[in-house]
C-alpha positions in Angstrom: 178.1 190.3 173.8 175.2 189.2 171.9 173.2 192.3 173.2 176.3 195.0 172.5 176.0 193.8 168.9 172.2 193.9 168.5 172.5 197.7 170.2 175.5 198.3 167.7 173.4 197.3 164.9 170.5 199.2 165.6 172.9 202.8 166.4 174.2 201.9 162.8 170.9 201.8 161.3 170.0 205.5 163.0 173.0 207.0 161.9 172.6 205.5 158.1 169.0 207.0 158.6 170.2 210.2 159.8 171.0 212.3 156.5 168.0 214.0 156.2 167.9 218.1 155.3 166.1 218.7 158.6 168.4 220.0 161.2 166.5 218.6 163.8 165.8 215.3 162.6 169.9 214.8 162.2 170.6 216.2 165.5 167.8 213.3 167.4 169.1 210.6 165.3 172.9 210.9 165.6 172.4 211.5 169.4 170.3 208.9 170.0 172.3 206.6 167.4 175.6 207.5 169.1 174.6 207.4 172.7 173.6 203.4 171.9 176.9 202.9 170.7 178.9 204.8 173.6 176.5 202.9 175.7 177.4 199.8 173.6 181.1 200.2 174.1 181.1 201.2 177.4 179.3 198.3 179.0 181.2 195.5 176.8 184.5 197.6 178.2 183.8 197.3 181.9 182.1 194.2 181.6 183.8 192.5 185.0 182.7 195.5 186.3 178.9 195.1 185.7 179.3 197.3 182.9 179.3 200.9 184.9 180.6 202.2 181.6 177.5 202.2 179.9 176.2 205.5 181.1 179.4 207.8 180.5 179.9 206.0 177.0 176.3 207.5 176.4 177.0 210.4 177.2 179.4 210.6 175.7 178.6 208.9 172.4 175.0 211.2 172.4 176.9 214.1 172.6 179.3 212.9 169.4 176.6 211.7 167.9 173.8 214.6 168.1 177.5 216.7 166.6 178.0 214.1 163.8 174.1 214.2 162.9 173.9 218.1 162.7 176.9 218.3 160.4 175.2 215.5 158.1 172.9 218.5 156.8 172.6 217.9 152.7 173.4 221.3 151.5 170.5 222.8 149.4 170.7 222.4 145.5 173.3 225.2 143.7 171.4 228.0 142.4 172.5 228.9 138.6 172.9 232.2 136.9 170.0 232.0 134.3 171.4 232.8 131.1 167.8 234.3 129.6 166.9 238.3 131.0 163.8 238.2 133.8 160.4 238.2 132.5 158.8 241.8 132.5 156.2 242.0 135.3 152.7 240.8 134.4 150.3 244.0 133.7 148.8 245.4 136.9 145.2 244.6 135.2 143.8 243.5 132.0 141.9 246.1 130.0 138.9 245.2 127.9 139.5 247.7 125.1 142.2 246.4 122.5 145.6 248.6 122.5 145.5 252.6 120.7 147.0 252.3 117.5 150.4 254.3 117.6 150.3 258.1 116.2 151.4 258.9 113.2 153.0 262.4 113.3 
């Protein structure tokens, strides 16, 4: 028992981790985080039975999990309208003569 709980509390830890904005990251973490806990569960459910459940509960907990961690992306900051016109583009090169006074016709 004392070893489903330390296992328990380390998937916890991984899955509090997890919400990073890297897809890949999320996806590692969650399966890894949830295939300790399936693993967890399913050993401390068939205990009397030597706990055979431990490898279907990680399967089946990595495959929840790795789901879970993907869908933890943090969506990218909103994007506001600014309420100022764009800057004009910068001169294509900068001329050493100062600007022709405007004609007078």
């Amino acid at each position: 028992m004392r070893k489903t709980i330390s296992i328990a509390a380390g998937a916890g830890l991984l899955v509090l981790a997890g919400c990073t904005p890297n897809p890949g990251a999320n996806l590692t973490e969650g399966g890894l985080g949830g295939a300790a806990v399936g693993c967890g569960i399913g050993a401390a459910a068939t205990a009397p039975l030597l706990g055979i459940g431990c490898v279907p509960g990680a399967i089946i907990g990595g495959a929840v999990g790795g789901t879970a961690g993907l869908a933890s992306i943090t969506p990218p900051p909103p994007q506001y309208a600014s309420p100022y016109p764009p800057a004009p583009p910068p001169p294509q090169y900068a001329s050493p003569y100062p600007p022709a006074p405007p004609s007078i016709e």
